[in-house]
MARMARNU-6453 format. One record per residue (C-alpha): x, y, z; residue in one letter; residue number from 1. Coordinates in steps of 0.001 Angstrom, whole numbers, padded with zeros to 6 digits. Example, Ala and Ser with C-alpha at 12.3 -4.5 7.8 and 13.67 -1.06 7.14 Angstrom:
012300_-004500_007800_a_1;
013670_-001060_007140_s_2;
# end
This chain:
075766_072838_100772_x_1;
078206_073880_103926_x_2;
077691_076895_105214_x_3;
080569_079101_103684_x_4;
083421_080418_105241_x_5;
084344_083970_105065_x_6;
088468_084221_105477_x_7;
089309_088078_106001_x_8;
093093_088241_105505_x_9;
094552_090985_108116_x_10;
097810_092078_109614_x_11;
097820_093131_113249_x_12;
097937_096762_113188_x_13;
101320_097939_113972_x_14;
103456_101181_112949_x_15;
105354_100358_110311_x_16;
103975_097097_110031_x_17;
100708_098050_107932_x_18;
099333_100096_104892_x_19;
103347_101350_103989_x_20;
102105_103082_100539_x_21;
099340_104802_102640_x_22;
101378_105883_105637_x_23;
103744_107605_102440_x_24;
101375_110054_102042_x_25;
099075_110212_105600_x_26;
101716_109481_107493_x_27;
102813_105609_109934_x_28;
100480_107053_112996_x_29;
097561_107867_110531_x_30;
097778_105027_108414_x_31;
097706_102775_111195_x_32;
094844_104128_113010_x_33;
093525_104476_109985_x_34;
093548_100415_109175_x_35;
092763_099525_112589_x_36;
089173_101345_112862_x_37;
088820_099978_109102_x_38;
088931_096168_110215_x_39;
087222_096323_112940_x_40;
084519_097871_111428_x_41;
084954_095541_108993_x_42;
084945_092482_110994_x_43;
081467_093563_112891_x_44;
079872_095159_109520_x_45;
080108_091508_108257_x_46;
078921_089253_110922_x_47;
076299_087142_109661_x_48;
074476_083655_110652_x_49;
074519_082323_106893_x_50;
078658_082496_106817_x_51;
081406_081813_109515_x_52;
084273_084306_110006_x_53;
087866_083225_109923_x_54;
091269_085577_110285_x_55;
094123_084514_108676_x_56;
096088_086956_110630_x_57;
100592_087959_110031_x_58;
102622_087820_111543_x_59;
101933_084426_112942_x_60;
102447_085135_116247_x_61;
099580_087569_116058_x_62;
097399_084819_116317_x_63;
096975_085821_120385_x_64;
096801_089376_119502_x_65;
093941_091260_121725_x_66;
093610_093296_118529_x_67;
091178_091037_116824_x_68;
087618_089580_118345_x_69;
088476_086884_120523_x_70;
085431_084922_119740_x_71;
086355_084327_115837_x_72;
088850_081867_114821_x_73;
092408_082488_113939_x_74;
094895_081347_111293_x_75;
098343_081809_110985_x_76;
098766_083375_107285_x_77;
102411_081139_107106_x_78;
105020_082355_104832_x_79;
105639_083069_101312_x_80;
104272_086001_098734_x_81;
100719_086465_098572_x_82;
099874_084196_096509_x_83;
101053_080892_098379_x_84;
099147_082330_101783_x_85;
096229_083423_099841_x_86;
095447_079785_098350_x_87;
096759_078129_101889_x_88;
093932_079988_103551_x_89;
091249_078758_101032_x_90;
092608_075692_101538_x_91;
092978_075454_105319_x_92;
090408_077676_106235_x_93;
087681_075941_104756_x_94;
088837_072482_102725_x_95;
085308_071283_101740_x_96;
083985_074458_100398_x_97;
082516_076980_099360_x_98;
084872_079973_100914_x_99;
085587_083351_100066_x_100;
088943_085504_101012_x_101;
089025_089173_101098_x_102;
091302_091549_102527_x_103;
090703_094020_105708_x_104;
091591_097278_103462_x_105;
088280_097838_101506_x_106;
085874_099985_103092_x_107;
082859_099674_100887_x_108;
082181_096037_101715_x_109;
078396_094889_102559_x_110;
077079_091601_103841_x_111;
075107_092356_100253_x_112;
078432_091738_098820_x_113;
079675_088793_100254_x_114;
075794_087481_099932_x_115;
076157_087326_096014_x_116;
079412_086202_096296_x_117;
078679_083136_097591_x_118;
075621_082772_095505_x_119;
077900_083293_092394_x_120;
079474_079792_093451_x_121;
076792_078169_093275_x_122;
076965_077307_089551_x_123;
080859_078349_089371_x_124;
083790_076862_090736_x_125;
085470_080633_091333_x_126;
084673_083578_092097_x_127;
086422_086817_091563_x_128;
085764_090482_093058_x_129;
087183_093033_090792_x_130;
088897_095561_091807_x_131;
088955_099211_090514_x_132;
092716_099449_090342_x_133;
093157_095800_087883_x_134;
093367_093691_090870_x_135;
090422_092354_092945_x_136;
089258_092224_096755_x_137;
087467_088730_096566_x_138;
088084_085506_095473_x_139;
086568_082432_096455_x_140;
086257_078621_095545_x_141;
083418_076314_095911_x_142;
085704_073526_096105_x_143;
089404_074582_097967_x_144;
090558_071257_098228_x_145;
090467_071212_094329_x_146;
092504_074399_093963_x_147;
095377_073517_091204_x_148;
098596_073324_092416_x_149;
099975_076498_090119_x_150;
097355_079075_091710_x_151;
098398_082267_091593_x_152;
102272_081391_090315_x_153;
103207_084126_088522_x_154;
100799_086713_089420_x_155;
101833_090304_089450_x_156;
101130_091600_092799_x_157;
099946_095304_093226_x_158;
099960_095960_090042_x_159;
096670_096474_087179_x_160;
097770_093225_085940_x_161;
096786_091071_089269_x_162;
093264_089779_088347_x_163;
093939_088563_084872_x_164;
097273_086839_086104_x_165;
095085_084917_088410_x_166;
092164_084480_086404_x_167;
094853_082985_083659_x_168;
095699_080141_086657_x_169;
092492_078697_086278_x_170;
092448_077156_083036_x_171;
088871_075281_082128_x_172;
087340_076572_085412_x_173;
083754_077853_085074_x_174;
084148_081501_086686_x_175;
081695_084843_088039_x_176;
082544_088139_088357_x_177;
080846_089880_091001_x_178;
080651_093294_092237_x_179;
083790_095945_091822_x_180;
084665_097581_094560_x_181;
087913_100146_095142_x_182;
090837_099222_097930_x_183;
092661_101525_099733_x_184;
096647_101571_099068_x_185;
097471_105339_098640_x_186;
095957_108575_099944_x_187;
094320_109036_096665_x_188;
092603_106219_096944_x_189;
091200_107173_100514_x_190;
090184_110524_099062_x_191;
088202_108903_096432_x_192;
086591_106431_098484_x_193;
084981_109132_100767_x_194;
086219_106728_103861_x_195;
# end
């Protein structure tokens, strides 16, 4: 087997630009600050010689940004809703498998985590990180290139509904649940991480 790509899907941290439902209630300076120190402690918390990091970083052009470790690749997220970047970074990011996306807001990560993610795919073809809110902070693919071409159509974004939408996109495909972990969209759910 390859050794497995990690993608960690981030926006360049900008006022205004990142964390909007958290800045409603902490306020743009806070929220931002907030999300920066988050993914960069993030990005170094998950360093590890048995995966490679990739960013699929947005805007585009933030593929130069000084914001993010120079030494780890960079991918342009590309347009459309979530969705449609999510599955072109499993795809591009790592065509031949296995490869695991997660997103920069979701502080109680571990390299334990992502370890037994990529185990799960061993003897799945997905895998899916449940999230406490109905929506989930991992998924990942043993074999991108094989994605279907309906992934994720349909899915209802930010909303409790998310993970069985995409879970309902994978008809026939042998798939693991693996840890549940909470992400960070509102001030209530910073208060009840404890980050």
């Amino acid at each position: 087997m390859r050794r497995p790509t990690l993608v960690i899907m981030i926006k360049e941290p900008r006022p205004g630009r990142v964390k909007t439902r958290l800045a409603q209630g902490l306020g743009i300076i806070p929220a931002t600050w907030w999300f920066r120190h988050q993914s960069a402690r993030l990005i170094r918390s998950l360093r590890n010689p048995r995966w490679q990091i990739v960013l699929a970083v947005a805007p585009d052009r933030a593929v130069t940004s000084p914001m993010f470790p120079i030494d780890l690749p960079r991918l342009p997220q590309g347009g459309g809703d979530l969705g449609q970047r999510m599955k072109r970074m499993l795809q591009n990011a790592a065509p031949h498998g296995p490869v695991c996306l997660i997103g920069a807001d979701i502080p109680g990560i571990t390299r334990a985590h992502i370890a037994r993610a990529f185990s799960a795919l061993g003897p799945h073809d997905a895998v899916f990180g449940p999230a406490t809110d109905g929506g989930y902070w991992l998924v990942g693919a043993r074999h991108p290139a094989r994605l279907p071409r309906d992934l994720f159509q349909g899915v209802r974004w930010s909303s409790e509904h998310a993970l069985a939408d995409s879970l309902a996109t994978l008809p026939g495909w042998r798939i693991a649940r693996t840890d549940t972990l909470q992400d960070i969209d509102t001030v209530e759910d910073l208060r009840r991480s404890g980050a």
